[in-house]
C-alpha positions as CSV (number, residue, x, y, z in Angstrom):
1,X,77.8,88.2,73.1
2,X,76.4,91.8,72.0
3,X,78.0,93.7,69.9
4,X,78.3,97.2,71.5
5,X,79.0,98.1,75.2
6,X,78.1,101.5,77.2
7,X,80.7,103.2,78.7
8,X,79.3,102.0,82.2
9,X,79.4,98.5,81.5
10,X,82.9,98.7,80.1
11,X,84.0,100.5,83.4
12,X,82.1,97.7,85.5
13,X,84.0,94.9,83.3
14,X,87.5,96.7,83.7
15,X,87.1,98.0,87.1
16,X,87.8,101.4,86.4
17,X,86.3,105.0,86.2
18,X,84.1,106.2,83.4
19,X,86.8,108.8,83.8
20,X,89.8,106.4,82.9
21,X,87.8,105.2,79.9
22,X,87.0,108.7,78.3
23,X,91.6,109.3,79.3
24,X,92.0,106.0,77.0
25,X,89.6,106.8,74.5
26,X,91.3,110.5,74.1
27,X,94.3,109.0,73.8
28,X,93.0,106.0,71.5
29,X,94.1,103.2,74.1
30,X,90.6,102.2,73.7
31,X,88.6,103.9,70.9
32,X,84.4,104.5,71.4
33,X,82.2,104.9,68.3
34,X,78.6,106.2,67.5
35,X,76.0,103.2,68.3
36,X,74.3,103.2,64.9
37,X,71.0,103.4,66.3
38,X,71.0,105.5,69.4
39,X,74.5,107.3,68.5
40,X,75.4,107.4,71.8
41,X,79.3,106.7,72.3
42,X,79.3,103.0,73.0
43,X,82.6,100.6,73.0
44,X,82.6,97.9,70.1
45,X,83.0,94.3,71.2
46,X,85.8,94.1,69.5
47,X,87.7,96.8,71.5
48,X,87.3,94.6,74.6
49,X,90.0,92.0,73.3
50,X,92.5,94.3,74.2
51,X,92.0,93.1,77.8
52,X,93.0,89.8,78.6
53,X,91.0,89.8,81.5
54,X,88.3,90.0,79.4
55,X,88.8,86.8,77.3
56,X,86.6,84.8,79.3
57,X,84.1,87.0,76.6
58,X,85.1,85.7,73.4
59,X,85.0,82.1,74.4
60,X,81.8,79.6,74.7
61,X,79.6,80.2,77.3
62,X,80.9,79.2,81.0
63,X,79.4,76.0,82.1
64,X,80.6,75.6,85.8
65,X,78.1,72.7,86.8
66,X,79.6,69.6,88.4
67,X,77.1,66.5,89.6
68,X,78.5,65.4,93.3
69,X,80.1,61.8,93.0
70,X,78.6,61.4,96.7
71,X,77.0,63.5,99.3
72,X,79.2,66.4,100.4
73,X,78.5,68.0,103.5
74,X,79.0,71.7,104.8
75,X,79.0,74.0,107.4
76,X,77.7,77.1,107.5
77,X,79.1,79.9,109.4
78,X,78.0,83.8,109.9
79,X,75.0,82.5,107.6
80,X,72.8,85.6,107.6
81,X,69.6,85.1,105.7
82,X,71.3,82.2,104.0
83,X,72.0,83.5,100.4
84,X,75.4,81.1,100.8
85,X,74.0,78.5,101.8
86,X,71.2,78.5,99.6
87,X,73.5,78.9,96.6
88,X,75.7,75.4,97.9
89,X,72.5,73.7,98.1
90,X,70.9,74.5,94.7
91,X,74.7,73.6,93.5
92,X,74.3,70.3,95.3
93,X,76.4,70.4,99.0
94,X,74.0,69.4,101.8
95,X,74.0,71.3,104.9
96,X,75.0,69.5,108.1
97,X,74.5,72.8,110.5
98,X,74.4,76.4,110.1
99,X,75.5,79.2,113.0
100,X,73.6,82.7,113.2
101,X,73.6,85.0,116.4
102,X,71.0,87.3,114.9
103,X,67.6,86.3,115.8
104,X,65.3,87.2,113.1
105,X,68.2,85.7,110.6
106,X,67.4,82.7,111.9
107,X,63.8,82.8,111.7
108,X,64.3,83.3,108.3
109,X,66.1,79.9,108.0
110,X,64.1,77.4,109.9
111,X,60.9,79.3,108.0
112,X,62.2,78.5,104.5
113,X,64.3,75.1,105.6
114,X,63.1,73.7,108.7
115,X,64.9,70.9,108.0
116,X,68.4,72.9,108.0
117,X,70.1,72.3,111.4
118,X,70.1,76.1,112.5
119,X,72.1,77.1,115.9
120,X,70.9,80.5,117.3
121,X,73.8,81.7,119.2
122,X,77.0,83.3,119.8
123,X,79.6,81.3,118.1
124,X,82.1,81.6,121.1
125,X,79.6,79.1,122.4
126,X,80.1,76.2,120.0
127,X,82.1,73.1,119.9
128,X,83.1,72.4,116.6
129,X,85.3,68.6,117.6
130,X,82.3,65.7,117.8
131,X,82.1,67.5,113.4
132,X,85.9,66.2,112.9
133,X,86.7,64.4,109.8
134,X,82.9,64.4,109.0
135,X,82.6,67.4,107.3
136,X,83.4,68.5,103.3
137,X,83.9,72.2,103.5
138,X,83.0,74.7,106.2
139,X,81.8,78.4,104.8
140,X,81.0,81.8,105.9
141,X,81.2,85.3,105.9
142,X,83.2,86.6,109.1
143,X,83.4,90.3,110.1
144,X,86.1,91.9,108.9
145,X,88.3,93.3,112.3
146,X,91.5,94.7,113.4
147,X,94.0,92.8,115.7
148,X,96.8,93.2,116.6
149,X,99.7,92.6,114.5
150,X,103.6,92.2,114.8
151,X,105.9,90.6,112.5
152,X,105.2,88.6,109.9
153,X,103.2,86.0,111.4
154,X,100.4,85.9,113.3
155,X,99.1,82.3,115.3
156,X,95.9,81.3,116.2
157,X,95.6,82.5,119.7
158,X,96.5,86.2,118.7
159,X,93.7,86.7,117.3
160,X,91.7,85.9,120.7
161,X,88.5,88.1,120.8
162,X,87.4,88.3,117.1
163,X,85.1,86.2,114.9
164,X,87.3,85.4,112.7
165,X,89.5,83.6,115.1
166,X,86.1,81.7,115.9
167,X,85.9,80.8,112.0
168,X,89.7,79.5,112.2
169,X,89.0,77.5,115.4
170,X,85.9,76.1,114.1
171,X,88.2,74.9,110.6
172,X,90.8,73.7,113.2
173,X,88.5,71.7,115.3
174,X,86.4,70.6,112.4
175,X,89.7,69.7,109.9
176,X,86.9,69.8,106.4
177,X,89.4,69.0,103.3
178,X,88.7,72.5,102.5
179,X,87.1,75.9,103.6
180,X,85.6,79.0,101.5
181,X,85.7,82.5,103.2
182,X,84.2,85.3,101.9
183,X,84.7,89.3,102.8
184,X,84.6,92.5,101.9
185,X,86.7,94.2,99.4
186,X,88.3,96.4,101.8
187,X,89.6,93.3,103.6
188,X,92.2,93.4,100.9
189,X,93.9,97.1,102.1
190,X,92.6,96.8,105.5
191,X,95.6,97.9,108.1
192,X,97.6,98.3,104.8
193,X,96.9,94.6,104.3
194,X,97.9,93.7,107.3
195,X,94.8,91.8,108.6
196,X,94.9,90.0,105.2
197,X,98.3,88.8,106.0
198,X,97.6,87.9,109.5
199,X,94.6,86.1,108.8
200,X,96.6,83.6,105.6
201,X,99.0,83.1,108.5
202,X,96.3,81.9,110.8
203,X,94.8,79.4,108.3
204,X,98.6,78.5,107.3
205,X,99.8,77.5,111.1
206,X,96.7,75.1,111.6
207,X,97.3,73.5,108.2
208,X,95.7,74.8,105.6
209,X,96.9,76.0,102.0
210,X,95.5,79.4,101.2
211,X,94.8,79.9,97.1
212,X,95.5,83.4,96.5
213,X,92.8,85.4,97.5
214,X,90.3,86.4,94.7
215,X,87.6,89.2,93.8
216,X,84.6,87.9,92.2
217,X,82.8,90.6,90.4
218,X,78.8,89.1,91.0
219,X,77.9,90.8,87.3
220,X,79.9,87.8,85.8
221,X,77.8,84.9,87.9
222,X,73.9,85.7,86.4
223,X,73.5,88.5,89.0
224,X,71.7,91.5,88.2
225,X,74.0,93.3,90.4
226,X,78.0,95.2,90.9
227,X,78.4,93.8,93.8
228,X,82.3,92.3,94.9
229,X,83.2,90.0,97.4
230,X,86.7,88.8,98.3
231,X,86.7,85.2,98.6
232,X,89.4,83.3,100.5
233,X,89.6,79.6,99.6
234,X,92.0,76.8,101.8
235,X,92.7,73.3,101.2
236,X,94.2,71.1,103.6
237,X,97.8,70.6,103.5
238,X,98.3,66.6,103.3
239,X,95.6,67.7,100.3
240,X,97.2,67.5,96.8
241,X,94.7,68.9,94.3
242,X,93.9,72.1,93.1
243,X,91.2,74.3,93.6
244,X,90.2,76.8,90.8
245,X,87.2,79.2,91.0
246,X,84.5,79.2,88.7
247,X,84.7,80.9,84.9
248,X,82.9,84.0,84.5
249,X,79.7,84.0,82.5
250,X,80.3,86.4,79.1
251,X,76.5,87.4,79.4
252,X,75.5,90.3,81.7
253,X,72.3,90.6,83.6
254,X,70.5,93.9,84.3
255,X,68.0,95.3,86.5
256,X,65.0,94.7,83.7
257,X,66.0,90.4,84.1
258,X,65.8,91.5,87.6
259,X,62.4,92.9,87.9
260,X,60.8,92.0,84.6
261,X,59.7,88.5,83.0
262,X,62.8,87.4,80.9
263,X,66.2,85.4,81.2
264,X,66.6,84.9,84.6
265,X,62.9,84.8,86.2
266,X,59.7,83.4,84.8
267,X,57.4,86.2,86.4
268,X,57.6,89.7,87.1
269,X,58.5,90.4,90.4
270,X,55.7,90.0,93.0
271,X,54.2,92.7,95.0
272,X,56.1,93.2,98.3
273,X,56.2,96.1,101.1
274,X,58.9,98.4,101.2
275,X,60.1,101.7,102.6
276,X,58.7,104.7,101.6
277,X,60.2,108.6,101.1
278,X,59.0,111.2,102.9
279,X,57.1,113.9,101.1
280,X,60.4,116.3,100.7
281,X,62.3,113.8,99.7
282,X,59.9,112.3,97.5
283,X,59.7,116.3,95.7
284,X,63.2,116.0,95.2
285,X,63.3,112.2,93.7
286,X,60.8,112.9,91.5
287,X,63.0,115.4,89.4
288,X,66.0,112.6,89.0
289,X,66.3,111.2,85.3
290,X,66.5,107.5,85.3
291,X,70.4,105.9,85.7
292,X,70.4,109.6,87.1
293,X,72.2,111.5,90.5
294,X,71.8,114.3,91.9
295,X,74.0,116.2,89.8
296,X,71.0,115.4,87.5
297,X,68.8,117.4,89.5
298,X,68.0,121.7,88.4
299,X,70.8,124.1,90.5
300,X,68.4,125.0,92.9
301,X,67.5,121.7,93.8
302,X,70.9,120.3,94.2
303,X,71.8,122.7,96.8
304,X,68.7,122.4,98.5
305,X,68.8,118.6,98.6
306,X,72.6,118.5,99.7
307,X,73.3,121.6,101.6
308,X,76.6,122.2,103.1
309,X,78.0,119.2,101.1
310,X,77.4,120.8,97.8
311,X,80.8,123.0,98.2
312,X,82.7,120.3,99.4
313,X,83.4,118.5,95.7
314,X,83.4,115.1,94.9
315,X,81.5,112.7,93.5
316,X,79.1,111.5,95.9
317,X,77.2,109.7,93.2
318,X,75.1,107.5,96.1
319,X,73.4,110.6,96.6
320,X,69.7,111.1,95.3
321,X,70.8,107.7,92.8
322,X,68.1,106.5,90.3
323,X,68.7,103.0,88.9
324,X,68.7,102.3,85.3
325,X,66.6,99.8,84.1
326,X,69.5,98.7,81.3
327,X,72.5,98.4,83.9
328,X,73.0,95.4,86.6
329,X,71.8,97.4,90.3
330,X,74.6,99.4,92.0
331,X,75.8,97.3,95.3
332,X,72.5,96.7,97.7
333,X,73.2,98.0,101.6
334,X,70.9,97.4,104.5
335,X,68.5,100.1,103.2
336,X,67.2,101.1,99.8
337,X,66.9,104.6,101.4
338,X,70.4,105.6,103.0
339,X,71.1,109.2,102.3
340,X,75.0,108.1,100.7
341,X,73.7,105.0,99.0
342,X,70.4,105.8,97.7
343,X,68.3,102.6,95.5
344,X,65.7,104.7,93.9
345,X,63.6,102.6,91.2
346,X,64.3,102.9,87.5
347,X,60.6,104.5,86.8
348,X,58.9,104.8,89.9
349,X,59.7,107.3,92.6
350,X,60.1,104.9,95.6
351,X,62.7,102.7,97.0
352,X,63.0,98.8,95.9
353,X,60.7,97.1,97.9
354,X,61.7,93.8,99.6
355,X,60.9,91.4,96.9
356,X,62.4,93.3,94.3
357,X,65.6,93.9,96.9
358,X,65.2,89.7,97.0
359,X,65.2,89.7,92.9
360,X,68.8,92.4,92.7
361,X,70.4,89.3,95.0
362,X,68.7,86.6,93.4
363,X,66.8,84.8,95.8
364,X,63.9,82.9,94.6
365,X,60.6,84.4,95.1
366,X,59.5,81.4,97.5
367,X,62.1,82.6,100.0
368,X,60.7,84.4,102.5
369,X,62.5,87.0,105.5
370,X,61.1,87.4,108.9
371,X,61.3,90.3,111.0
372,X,60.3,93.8,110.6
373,X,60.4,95.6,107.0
374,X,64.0,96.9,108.3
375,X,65.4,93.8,109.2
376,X,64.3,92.0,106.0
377,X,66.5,94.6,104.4
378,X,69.2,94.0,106.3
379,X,69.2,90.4,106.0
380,X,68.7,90.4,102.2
381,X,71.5,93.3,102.0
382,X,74.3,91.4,104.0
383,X,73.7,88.3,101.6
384,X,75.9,86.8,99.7
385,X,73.9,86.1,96.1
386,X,72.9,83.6,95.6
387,X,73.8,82.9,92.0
388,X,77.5,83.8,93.1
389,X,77.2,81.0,95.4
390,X,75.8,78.5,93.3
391,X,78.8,79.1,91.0
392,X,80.9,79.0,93.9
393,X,79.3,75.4,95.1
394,X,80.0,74.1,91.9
395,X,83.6,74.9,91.7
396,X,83.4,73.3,95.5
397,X,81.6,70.4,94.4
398,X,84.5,70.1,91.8
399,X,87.7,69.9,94.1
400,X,85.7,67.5,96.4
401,X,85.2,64.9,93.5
402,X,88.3,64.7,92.9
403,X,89.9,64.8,96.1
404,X,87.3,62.0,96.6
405,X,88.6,60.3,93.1
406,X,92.1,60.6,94.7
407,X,91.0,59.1,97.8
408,X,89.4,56.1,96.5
409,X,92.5,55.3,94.1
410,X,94.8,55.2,97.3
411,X,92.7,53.4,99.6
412,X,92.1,50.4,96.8
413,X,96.0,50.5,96.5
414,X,96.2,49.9,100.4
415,X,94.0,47.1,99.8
416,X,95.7,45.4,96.9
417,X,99.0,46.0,99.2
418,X,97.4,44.5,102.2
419,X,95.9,41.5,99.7
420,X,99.3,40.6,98.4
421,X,100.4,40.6,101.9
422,X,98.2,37.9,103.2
């Protein structure tokens, strides 16, 4: 663990604004000092143990690996360029099928597996039964939509019409010991929280006990990246053993382990295509400081570059946004180049290019996307990362051995039972 933190990190650790941190420090809930070599103000290590969320810090290093007593089987749902799936098989789950409706998607996973069972089509279209009772967990991501809700329970059918009542039928008709969902953020005050509360009621009426939805912060799971997903976990009711998600790792990755030979990758990252900035743009990139916004940029500049939304206010610190080579990446979106969510490089005046959008998510370099430059974007920005998911297949692989423990234990005893019988 080092021994000094920026005020960034300590915002990205807490959750909070760099504006909360400066309130505390002013009123010495949390104190900064002078780094004694840069003299920037910095937050020592030991500040942090305030914060019991933070423990996980000042412990040994998080070792979530579990070996697979047997062969565990998934299925893989809304599976996108495959970043889940990829992470539940380096953890060790073997995938009996995977479901994508988007075509070049699925390129990219019979390229790269073509020995993964990949179904190109709408979900609606799938039957789930002849899977029953042969399958370990089912996954996936499903869009986050509104439905109708009254009361305080929803069933199965009422939510007709969306994907996620396809995930739920496919967990119905499948019956896996458990599932793992994963979501946006905003799932969690959607509709007030109402779709959260109408989806756990879903899962709840066709038998399944929801663990209390958690965010996992990707910075804490060897990601170079502040990404957050909402993860919703179930495990079948007649199922008595828990399920806890994996420790956070207290080392932080950035975008120089990202890009650069080091802790996570062997090689610098390889030369890839990517988007390029037009020549105005590119005048007015070229003049932000690195970790820079543009706020960063002269007066003049700033109001040419954002016009009418200069006197609005706000942050808007997307805008004209140059990475810093010593922080993890801000979240990746479907473009590097997206007026609000800008993903300029740390030293160069372009966007990331594809591999190095592949490195911020953690893919390995062998992994390949098809499709045009703009749907390899997309595909690699909608993934899950895949270190996340390894993390998250290991705290899988975890529950299943001893559910699998359990099961063995009871059916000896039926045996013995049936022995003394006879």
């Amino acid at each position: 663990m080092k021994e000094y933190y920026t005020l960034t990190e300590v915002a990205d650790l807490l959750g909070v604004s760099k504006e909360t941190l400066r309130r505390w420090d002013n009123s010495r809930k949390l104190v900064a000092v002078r780094h004694p070599i840069n003299n920037y103000r910095v937050f020592h290590k030991s500040e942090l143990k305030k914060f019991e969320q933070l423990g996980f810090m000042f412990n040994e290093a998080a070792n979530n690996e579990r070996e697979p007593l047997r062969k565990y089987t998934s299925i893989e749902l809304f599976a996108g360029a495959g970043g889940l799936a990829l992470g539940l098989e380096k953890a060790g789950l073997e995938c009996a099928m995977l479901n994508e409706i988007d075509h070049w998607a699925c390129e990219t996973l019979k390229k790269n597996r073509p020995n993964w069972n990949v179904i190109e089509d709408d979900i609606a279209n799938l039957d789930f039964m002849h899977f029953k009772s042969k399958i370990d967990v089912v996954t996936g991501g499903f869009p986050c939509q509104a439905f109708s809700y009254a009361g305080k329970k929803l069933g199965l059918n009422d939510t007709r019409g969306t994907l996620f009542y396809e995930f739920a039928r496919a967990v119905n008709e499948i019956q896996p010991p458990i599932f793992m969902a994963e979501n946006v953020r905003g799932l969690l005050t959607h509709d007030d929280g109402k779709t959260l509360n109408g989806i756990l009621s879903v899962f709840e009426e066709i038998g399944y006990k929801v663990i209390e939805p958690k965010i996992l912060k990707a910075i804490f799971y060897k990601v170079p990246q502040k990404r957050e997903r909402l993860i919703i976990v179930g495990v079948r009711k007649d199922i008595n053993v828990p399920f806890y998600f994996p420790n956070p790792h207290s080392e932080l990755y950035t975008l120089k382990d990202a890009l650069l030979a080091g802790r996570l990758y062997d090689t610098e990252v390889p030369k890839s295509d990517g988007m390029k900035y037009p020549l105005k743009k590119l005048n007015i990139m070229e003049h932000v400081p690195e970790g820079g916004y543009w706020r960063d940029l002269p007066i003049e500049l700033q109001k040419e570059y954002m016009m009418k939304s200069y006197y609005l206010g706000g942050g808007k610190t997307g805008m004209a946004r140059r990475m810093s080579w010593d922080e993890p990446c801000l979240t990746l979106t479907c473009s590097p180049c997206q007026k609000q969510t800008e993903r300029c490089h740390p030293s160069e005046t372009r966007p990331f290019t594809v591999r190095e959008y592949a490195r911020i998510q953690t893919f390995p370099d062998d992994w390949t996307f098809a499709g045009s430059l703009a749907q390899q974007y997309k595909q690699i920005g909608n993934a899950v990362p895949v270190n996340m998911a390894k993390e998250l297949g290991y705290s899988i692989i975890d529950f299943l051995n001893r559910y699998s423990a359990i099961s063995n234990m009871n059916h000896l005893d039926s045996v013995q039972s049936l022995t003394q019988v006879y």
